[in-house]
N, CA, C and O atoms as a MOPAC input file, in Angstrom:
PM7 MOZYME 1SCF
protein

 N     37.95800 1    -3.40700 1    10.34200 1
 C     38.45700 1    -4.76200 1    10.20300 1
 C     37.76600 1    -5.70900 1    11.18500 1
 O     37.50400 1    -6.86800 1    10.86300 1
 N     37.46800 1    -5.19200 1    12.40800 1
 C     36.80000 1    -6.19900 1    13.47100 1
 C     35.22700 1    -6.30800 1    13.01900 1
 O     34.87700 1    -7.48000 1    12.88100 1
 N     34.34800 1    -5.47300 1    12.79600 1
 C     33.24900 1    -5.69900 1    11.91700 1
 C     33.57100 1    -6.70700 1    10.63100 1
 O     32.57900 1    -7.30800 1    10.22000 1
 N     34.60800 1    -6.92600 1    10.06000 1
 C     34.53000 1    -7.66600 1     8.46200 1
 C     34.56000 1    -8.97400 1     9.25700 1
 O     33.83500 1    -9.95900 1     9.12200 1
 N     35.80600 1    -8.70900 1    10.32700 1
 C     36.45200 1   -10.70400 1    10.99500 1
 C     34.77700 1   -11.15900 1    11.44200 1
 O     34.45900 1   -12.33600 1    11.27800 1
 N     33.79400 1   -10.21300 1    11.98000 1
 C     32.54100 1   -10.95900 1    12.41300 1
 C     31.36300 1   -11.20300 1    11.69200 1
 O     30.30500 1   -11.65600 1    12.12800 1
 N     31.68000 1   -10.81500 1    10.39900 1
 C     30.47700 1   -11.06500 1     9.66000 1
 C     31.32600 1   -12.58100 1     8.90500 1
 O     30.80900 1   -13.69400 1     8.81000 1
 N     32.45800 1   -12.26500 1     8.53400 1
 C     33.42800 1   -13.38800 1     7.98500 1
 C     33.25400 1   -15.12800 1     9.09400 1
 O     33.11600 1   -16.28400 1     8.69500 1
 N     33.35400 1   -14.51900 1    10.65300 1
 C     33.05900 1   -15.88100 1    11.16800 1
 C     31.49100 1   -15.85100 1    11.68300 1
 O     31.25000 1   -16.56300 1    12.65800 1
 N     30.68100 1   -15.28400 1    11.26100 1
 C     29.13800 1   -15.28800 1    11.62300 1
 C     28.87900 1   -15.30500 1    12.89900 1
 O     28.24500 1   -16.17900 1    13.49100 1
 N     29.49900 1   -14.06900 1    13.48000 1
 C     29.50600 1   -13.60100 1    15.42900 1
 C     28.35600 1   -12.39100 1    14.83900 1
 O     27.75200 1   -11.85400 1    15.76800 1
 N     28.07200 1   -12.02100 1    13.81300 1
 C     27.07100 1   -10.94200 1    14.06200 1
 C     25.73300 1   -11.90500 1    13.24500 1
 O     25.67100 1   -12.58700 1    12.22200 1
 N     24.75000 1   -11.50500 1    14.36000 1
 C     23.14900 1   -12.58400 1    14.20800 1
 C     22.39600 1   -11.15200 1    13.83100 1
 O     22.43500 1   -10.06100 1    14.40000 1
 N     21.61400 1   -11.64600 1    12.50300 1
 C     20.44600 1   -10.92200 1    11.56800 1
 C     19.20200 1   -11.72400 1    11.87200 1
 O     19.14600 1   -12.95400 1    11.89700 1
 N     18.17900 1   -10.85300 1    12.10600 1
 C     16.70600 1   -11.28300 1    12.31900 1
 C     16.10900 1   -10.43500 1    10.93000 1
 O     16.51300 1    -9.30700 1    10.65000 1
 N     15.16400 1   -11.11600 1    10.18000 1
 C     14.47800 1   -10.15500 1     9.18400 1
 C     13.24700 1   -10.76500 1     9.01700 1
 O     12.93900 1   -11.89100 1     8.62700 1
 N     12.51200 1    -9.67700 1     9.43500 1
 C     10.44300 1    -9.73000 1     9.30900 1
 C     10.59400 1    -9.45600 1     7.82800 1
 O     11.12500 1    -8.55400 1     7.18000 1
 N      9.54200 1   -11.21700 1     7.35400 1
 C      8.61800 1   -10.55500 1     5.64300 1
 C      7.44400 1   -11.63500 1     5.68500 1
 O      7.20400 1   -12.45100 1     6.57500 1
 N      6.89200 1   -11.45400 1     4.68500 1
 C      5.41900 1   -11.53200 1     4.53000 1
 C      5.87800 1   -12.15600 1     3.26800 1
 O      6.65700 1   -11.84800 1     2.36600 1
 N      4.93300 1   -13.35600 1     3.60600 1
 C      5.44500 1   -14.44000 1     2.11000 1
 C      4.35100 1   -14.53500 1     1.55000 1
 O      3.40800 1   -14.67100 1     2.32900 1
 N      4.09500 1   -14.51300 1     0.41900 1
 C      2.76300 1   -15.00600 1    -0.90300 1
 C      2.71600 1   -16.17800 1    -0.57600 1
 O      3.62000 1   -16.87300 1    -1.04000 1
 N      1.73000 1   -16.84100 1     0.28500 1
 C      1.64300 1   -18.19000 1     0.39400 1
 C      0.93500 1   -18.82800 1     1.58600 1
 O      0.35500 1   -18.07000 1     2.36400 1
 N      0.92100 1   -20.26800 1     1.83300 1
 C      0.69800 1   -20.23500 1     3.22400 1
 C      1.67000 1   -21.38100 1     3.86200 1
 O      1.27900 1   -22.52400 1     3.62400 1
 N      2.67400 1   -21.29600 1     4.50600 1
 C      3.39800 1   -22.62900 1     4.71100 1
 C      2.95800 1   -23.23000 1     5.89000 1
 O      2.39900 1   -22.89400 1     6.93500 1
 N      3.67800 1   -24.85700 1     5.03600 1
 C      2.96900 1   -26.05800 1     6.01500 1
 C      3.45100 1   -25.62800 1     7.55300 1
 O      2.80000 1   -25.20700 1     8.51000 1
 N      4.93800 1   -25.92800 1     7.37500 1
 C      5.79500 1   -25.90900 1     8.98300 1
 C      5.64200 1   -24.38000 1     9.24500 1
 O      5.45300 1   -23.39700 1     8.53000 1
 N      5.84700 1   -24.66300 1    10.93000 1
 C      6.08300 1   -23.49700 1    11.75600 1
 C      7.32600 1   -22.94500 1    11.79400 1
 O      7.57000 1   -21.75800 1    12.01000 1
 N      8.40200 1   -24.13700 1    11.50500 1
 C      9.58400 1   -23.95400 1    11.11100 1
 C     10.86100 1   -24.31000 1    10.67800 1
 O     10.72200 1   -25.52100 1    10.51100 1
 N     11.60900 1   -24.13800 1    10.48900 1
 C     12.62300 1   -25.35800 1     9.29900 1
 C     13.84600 1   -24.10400 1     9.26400 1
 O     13.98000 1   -22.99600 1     9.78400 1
 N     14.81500 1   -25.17800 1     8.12200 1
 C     15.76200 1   -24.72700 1     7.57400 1
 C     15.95300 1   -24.94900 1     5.91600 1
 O     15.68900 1   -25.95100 1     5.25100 1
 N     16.46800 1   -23.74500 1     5.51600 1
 C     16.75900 1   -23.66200 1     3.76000 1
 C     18.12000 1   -23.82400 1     3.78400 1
 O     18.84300 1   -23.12200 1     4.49100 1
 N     18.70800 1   -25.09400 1     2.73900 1
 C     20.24800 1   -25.48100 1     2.96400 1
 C     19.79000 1   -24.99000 1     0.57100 1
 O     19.33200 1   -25.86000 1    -0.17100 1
 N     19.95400 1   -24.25800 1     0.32400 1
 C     20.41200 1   -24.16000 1    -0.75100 1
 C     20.97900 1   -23.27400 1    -1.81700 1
 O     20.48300 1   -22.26400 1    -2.31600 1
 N     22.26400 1   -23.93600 1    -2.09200 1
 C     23.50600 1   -23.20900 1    -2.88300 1
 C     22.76700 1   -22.00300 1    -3.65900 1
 O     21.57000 1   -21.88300 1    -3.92000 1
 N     23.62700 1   -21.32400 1    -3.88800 1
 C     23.35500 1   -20.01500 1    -4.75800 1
 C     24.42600 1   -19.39600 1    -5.49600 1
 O     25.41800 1   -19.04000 1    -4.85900 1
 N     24.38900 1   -19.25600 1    -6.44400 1
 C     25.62000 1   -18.37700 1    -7.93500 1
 C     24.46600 1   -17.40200 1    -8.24300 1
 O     23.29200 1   -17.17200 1    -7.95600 1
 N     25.44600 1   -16.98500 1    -8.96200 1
 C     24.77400 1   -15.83200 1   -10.04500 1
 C     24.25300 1   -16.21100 1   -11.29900 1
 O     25.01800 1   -16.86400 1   -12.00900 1
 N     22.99600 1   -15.92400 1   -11.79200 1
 C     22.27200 1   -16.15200 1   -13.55900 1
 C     23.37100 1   -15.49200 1   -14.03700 1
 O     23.51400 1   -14.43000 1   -13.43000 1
 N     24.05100 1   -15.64100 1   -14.71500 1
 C     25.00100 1   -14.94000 1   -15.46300 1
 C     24.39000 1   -14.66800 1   -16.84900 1
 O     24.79500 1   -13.70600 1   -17.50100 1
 N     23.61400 1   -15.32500 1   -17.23000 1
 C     22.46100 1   -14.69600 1   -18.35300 1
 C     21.63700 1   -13.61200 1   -17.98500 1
 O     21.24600 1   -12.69800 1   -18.71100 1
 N     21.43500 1   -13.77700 1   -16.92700 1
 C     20.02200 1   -13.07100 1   -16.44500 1
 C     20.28600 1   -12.04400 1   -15.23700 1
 O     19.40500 1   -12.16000 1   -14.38400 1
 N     21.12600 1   -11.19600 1   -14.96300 1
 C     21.66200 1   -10.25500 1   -13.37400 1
 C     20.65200 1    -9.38400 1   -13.30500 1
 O     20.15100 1    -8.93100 1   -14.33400 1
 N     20.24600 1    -9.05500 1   -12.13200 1
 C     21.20600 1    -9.95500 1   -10.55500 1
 C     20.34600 1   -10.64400 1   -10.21300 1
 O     19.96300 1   -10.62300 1    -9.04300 1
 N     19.70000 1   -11.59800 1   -11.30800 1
 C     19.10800 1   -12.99200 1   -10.48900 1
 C     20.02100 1   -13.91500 1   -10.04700 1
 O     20.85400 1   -14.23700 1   -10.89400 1
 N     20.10400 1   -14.39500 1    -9.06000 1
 C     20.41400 1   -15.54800 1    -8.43100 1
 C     19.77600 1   -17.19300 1    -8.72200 1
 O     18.55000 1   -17.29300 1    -8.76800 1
 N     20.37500 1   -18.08500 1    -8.85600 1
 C     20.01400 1   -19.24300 1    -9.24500 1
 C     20.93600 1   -20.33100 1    -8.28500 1
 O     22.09400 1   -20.43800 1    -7.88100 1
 N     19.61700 1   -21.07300 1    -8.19900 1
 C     19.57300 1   -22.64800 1    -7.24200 1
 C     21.08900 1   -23.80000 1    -8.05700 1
 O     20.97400 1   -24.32000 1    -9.16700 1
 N     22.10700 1   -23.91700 1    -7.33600 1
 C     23.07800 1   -24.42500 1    -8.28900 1
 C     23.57700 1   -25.36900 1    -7.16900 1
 O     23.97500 1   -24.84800 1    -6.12700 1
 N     23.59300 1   -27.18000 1    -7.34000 1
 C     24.13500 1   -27.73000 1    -6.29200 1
 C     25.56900 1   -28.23200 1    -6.82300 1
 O     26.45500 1   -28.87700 1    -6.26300 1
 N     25.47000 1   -27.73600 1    -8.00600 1
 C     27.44300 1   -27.98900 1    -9.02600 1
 C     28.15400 1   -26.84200 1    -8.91100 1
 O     29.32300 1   -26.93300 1    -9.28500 1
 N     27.78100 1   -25.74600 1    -8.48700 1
 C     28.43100 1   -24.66200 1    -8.76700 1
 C     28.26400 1   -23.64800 1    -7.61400 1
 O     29.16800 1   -23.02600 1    -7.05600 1
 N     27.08100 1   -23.60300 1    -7.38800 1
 C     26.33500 1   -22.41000 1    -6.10100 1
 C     27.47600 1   -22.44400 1    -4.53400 1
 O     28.15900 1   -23.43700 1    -4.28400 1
 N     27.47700 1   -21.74400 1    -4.03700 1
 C     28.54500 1   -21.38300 1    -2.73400 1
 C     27.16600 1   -21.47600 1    -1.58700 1
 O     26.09600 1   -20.87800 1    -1.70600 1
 N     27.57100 1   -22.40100 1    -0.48900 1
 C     26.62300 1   -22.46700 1     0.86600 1
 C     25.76800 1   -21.64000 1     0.58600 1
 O     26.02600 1   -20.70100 1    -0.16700 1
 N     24.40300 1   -21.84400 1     1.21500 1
 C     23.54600 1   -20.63600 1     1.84100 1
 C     22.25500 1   -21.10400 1     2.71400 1
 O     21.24200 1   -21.60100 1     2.22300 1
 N     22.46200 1   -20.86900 1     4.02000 1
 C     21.43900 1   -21.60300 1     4.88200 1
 C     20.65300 1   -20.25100 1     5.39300 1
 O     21.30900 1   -19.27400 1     5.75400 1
 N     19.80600 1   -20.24600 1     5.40200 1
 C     18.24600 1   -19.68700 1     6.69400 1
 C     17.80000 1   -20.32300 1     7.48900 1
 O     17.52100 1   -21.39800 1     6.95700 1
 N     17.50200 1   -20.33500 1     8.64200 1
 C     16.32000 1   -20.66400 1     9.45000 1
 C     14.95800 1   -19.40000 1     9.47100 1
 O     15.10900 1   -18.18000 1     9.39700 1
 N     14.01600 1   -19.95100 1     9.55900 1
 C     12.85800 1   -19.14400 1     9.94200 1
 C     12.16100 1   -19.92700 1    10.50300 1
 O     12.37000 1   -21.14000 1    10.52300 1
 N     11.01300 1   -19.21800 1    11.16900 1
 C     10.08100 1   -19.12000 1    12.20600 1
 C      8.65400 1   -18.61700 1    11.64500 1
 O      8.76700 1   -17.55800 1    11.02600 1
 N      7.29000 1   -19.13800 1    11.71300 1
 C      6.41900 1   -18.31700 1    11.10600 1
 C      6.03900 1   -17.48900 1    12.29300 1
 O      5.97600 1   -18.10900 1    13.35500 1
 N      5.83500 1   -16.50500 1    12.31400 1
 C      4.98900 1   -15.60000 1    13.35600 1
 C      3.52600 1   -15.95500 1    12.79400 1
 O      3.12900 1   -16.91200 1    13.45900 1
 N      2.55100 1   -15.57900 1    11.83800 1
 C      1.50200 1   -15.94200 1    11.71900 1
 C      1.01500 1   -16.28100 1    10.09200 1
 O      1.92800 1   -15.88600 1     9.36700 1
 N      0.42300 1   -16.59500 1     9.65600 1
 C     -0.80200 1   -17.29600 1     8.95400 1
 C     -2.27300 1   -16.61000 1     8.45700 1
 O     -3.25200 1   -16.77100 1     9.18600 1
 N     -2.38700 1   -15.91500 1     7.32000 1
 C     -3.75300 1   -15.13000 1     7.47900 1
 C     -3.82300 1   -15.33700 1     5.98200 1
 O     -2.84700 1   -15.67400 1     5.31100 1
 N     -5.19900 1   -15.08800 1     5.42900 1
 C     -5.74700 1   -15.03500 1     3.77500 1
 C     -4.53200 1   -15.13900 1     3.02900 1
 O     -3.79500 1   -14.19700 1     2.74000 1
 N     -4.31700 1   -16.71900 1     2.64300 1
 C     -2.87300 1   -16.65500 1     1.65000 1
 C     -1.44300 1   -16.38900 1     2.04900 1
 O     -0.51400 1   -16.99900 1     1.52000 1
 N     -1.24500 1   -15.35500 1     3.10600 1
 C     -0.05200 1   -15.21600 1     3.72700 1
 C      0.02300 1   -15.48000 1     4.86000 1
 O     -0.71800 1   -15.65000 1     5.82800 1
 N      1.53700 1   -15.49900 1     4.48900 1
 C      2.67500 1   -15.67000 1     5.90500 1
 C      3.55200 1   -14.81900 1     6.47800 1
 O      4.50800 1   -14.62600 1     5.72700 1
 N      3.60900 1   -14.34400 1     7.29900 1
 C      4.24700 1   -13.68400 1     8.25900 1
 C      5.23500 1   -14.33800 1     8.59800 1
 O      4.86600 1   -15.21600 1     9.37800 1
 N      6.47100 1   -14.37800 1     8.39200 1
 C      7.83300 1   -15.15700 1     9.29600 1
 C      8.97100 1   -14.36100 1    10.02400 1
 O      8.82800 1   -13.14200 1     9.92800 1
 N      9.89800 1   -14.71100 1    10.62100 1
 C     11.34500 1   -14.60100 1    10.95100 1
 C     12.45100 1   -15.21000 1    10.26100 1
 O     12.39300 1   -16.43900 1    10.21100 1
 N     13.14700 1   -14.82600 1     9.87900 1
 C     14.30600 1   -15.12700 1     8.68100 1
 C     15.42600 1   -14.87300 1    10.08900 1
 O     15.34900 1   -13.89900 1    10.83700 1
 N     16.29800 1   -15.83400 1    10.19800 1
 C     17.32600 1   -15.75100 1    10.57000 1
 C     18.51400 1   -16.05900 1     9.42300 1
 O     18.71100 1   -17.26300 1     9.58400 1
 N     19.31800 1   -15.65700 1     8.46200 1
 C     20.48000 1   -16.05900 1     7.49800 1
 C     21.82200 1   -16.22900 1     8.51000 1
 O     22.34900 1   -15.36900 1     9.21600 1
 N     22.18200 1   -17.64000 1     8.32800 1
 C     23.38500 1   -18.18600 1     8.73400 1
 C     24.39100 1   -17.87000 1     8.09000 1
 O     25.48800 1   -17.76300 1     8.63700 1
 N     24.12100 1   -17.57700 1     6.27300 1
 C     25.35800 1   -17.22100 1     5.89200 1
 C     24.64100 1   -15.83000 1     5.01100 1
 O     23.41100 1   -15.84000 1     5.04700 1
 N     25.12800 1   -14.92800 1     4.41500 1
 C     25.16800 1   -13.63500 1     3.23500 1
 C     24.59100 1   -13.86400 1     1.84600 1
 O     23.89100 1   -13.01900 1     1.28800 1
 N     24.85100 1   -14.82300 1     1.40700 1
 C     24.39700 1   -14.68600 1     0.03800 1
 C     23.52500 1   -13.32900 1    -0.58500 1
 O     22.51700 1   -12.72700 1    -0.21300 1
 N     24.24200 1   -13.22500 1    -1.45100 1
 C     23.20600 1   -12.16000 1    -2.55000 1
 C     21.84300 1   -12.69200 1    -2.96500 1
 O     21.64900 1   -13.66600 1    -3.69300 1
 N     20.71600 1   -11.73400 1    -2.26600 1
 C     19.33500 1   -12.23300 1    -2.75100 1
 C     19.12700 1   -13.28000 1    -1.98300 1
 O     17.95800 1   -13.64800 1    -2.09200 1
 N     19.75100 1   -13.93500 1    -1.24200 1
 C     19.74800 1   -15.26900 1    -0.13200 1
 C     18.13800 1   -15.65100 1     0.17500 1
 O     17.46900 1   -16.60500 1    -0.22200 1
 N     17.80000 1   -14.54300 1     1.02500 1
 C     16.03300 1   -14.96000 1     1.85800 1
 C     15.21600 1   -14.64700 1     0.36000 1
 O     14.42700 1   -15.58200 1     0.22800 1
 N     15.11900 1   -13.92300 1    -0.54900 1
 C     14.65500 1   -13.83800 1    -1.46100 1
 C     14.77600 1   -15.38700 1    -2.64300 1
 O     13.67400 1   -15.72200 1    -3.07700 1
 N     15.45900 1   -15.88200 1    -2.91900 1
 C     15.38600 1   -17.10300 1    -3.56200 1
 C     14.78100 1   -18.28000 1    -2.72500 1
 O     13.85300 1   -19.04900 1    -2.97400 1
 N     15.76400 1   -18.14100 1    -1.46400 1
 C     15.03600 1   -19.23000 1    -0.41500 1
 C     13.84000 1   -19.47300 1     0.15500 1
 O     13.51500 1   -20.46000 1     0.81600 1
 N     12.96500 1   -18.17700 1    -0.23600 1
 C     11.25400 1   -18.13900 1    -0.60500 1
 C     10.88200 1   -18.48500 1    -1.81200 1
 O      9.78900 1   -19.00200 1    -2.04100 1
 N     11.65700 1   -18.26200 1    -2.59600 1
 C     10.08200 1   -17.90800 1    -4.12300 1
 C     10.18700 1   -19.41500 1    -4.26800 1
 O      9.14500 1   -20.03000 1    -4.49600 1
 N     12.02000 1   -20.47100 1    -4.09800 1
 C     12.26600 1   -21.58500 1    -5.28200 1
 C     11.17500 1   -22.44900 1    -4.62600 1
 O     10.46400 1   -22.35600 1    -3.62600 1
 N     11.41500 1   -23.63000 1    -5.96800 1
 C     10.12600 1   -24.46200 1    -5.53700 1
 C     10.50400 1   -25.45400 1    -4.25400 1
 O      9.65200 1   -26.03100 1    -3.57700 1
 N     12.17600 1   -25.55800 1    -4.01400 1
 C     12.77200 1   -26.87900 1    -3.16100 1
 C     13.06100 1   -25.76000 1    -1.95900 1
 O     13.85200 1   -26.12500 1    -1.08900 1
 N     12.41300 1   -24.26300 1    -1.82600 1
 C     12.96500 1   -23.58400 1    -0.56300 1
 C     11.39400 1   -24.00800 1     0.14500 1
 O     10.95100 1   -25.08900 1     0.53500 1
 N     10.69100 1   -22.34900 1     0.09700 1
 C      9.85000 1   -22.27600 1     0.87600 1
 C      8.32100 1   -22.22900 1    -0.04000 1
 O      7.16500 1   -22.26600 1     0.38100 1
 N      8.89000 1   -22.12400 1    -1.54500 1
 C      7.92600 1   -22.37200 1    -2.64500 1
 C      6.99800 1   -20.84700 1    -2.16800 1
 O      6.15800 1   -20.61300 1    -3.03700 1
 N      6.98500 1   -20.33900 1    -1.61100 1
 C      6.98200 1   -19.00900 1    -1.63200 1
 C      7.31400 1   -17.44400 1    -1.30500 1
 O      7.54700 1   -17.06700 1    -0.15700 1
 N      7.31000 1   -16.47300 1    -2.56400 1
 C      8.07300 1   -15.40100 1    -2.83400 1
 C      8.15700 1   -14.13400 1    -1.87800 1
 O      6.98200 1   -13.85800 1    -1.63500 1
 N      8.62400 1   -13.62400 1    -1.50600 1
 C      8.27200 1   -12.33200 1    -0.47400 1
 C      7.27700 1   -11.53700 1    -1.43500 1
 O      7.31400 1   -11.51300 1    -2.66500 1
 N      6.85200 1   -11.23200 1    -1.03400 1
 C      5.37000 1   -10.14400 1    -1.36500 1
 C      5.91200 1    -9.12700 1    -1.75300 1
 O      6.41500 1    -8.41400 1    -0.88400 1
 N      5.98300 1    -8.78700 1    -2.88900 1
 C      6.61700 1    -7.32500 1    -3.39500 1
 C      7.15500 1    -7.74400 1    -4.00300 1
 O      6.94600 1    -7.13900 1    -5.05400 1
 N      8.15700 1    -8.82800 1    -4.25600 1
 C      9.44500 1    -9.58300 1    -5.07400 1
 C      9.68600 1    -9.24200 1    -6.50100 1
 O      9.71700 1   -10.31800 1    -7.09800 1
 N      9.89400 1    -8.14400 1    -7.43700 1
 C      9.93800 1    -8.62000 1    -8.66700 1
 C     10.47500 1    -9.35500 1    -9.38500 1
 O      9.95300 1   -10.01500 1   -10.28200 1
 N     11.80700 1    -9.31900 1    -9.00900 1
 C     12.52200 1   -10.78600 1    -9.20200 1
 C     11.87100 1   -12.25200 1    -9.21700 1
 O     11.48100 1   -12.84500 1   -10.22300 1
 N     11.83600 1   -12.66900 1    -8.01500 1
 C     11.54300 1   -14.11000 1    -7.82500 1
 C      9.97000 1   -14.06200 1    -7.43000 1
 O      9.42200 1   -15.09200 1    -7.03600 1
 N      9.34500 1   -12.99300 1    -7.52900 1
 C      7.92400 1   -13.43900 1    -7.40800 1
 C      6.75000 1   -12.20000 1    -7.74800 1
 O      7.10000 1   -11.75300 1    -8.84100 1
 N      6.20200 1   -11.86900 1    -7.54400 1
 C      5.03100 1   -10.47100 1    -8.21100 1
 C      5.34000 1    -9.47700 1    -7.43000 1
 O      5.74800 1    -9.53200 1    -6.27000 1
 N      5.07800 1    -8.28500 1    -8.28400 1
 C      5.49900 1    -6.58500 1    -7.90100 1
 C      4.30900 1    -6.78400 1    -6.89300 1
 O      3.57100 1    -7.76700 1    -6.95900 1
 N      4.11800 1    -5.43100 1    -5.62300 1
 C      3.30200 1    -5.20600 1    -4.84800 1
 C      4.02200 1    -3.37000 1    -5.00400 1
 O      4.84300 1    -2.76100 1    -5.68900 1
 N      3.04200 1    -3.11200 1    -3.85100 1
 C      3.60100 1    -1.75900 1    -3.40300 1
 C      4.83400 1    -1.31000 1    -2.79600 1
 O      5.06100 1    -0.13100 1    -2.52200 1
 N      5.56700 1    -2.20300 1    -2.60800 1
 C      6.98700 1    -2.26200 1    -1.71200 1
 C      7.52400 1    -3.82400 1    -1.60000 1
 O      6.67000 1    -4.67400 1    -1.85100 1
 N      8.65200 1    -4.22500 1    -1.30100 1
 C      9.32100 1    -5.58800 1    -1.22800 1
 C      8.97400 1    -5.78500 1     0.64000 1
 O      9.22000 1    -4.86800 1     1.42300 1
 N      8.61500 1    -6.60400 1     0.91200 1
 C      8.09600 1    -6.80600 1     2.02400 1
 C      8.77400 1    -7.71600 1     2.96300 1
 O      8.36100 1    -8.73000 1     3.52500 1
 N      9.80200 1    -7.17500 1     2.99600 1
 C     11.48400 1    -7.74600 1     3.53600 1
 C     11.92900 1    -6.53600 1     4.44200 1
 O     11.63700 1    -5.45300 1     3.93500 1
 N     12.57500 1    -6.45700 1     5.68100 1
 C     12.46900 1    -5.66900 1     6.50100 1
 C     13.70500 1    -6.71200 1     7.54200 1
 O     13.54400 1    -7.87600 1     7.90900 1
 N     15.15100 1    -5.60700 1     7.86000 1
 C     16.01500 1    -6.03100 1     8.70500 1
 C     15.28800 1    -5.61100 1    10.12800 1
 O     15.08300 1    -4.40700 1    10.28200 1
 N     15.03400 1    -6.18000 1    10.78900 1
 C     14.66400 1    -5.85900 1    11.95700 1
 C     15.38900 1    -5.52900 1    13.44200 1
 O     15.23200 1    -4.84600 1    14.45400 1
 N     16.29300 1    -6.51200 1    12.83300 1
 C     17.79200 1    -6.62200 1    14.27300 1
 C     19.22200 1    -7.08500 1    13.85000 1
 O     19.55700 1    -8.01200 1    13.11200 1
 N     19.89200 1    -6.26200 1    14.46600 1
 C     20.88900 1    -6.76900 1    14.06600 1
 C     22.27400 1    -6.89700 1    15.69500 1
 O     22.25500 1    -6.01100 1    16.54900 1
 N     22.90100 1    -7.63600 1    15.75700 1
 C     23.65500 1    -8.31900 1    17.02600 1
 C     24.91700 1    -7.84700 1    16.77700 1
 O     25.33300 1    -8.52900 1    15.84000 1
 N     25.41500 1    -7.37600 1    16.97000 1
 C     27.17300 1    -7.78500 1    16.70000 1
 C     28.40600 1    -7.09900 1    18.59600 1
 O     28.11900 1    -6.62800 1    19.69600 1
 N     29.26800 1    -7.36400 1    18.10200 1
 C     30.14500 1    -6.68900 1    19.30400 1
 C     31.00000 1    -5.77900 1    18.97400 1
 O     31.98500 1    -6.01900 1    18.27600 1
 N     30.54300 1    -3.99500 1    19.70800 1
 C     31.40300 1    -3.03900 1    19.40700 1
 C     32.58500 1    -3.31300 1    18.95300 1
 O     33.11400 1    -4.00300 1    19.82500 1
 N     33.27200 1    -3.17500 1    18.12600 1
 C     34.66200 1    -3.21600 1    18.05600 1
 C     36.03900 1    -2.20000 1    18.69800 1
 O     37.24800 1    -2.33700 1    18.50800 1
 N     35.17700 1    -1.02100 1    19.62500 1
 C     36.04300 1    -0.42300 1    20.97800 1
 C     35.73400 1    -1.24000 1    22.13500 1
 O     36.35200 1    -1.93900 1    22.93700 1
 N     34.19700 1    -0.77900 1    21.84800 1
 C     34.22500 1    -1.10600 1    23.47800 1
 C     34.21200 1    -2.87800 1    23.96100 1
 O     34.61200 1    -3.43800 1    24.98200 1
 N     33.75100 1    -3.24400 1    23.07500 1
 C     33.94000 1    -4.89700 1    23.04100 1
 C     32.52800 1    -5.12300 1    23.82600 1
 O     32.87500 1    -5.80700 1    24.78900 1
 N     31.48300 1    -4.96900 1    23.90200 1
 C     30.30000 1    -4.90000 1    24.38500 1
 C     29.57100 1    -5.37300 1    23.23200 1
 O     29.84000 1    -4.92600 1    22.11700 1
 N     28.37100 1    -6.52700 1    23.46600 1
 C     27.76600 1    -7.00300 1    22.72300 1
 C     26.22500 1    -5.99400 1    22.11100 1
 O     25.18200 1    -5.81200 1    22.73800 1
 N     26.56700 1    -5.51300 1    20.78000 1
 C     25.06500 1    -4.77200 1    20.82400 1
 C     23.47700 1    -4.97300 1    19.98200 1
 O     23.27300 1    -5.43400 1    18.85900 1
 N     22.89800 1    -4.65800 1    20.57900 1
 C     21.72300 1    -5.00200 1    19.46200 1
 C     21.06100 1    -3.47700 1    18.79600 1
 O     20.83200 1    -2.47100 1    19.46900 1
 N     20.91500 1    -3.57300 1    17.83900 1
 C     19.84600 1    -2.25300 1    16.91600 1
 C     18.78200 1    -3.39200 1    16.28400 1
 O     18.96400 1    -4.40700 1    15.61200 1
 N     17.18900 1    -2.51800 1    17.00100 1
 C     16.48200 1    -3.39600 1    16.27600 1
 C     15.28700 1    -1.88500 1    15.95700 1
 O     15.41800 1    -0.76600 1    16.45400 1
 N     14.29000 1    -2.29900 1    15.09100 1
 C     13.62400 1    -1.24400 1    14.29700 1
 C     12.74300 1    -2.46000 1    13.91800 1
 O     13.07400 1    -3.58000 1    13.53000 1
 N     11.58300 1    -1.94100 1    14.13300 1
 C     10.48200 1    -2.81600 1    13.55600 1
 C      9.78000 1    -2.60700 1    12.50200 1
 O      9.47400 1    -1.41800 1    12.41300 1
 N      9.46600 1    -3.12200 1    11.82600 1
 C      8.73500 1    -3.16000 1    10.22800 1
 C      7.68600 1    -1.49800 1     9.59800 1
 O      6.54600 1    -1.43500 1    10.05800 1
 N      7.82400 1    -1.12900 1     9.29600 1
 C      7.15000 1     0.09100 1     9.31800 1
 C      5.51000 1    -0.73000 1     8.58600 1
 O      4.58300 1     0.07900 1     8.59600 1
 N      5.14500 1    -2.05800 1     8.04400 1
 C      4.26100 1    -2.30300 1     8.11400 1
 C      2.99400 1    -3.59300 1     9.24500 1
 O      3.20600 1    -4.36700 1    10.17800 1
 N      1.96000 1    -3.25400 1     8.58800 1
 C      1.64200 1    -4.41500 1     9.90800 1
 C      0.90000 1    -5.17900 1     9.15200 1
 O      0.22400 1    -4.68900 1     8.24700 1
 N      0.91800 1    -6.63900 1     9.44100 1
 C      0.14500 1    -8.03700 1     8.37200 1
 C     -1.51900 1    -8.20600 1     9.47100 1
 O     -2.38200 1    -9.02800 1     9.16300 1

């Protein structure tokens, strides 16, 4: 229950390394856009500002090379497919995580990777981090 109350008031902070098809302008920004379900089409997710429930990111680019991007995804809120739409759409980051079949072209793997994750024991009440780094390199 103390894990649900902190993901419920956003006390536990997610970092996630991916590699975007693209090259973006900014170093860094925020994605403010709603998300529902394709209900034609599952489990795509679709851009909805009449219907869609919150969904913000911040990211960070780490680097810039032939066509791609390297970033940091921080998600403020959960959404299903969240950093995945908030790349490929054209009003997010206009581009797809690398691997994406959904929202953007197959590769050898989806190139999305939790890297860290924050939260506070729920015994010991101690703040902790687990982080694991990308098993690939850009």
């Amino acid at each position: 229950k103390d894990l649900q109350e902190q993901f419920i008031n956003h006390t536990i902070r997610k970092c996630y390394t991916a590699l975007l098809d693209g090259t973006l302008p900014n170093d860094e920004g925020v994605i403010t856009l709603p998300l529902m379900p394709d209900y034609e089409d599952r489990p795509r997710q679709i851009v909805s500002y009449e219907h869609g429930k919150s969904a913000v990111t911040r990211y960070v680019v780490l680097e810039r090379r032939n066509g791609k991007t390297s970033v940091h995804f921080y998600p403020e809120t959960g959404r299903t497919h969240q950093l995945r739409v908030h790349s490929a759409h054209k009003e997010g980051l206009n581009c797809p995580i690398c691997g994406d079949e959904l929202y953007g072209k197959k590769a050898d793997r989806l190139y999305l990777h939790a890297e860290r994750l924050e939260f506070t024991h729920p015994i010991s009440g101690k703040r902790m981090t687990l982080e694991v780094a990308p098993e690939w390199k850009f």
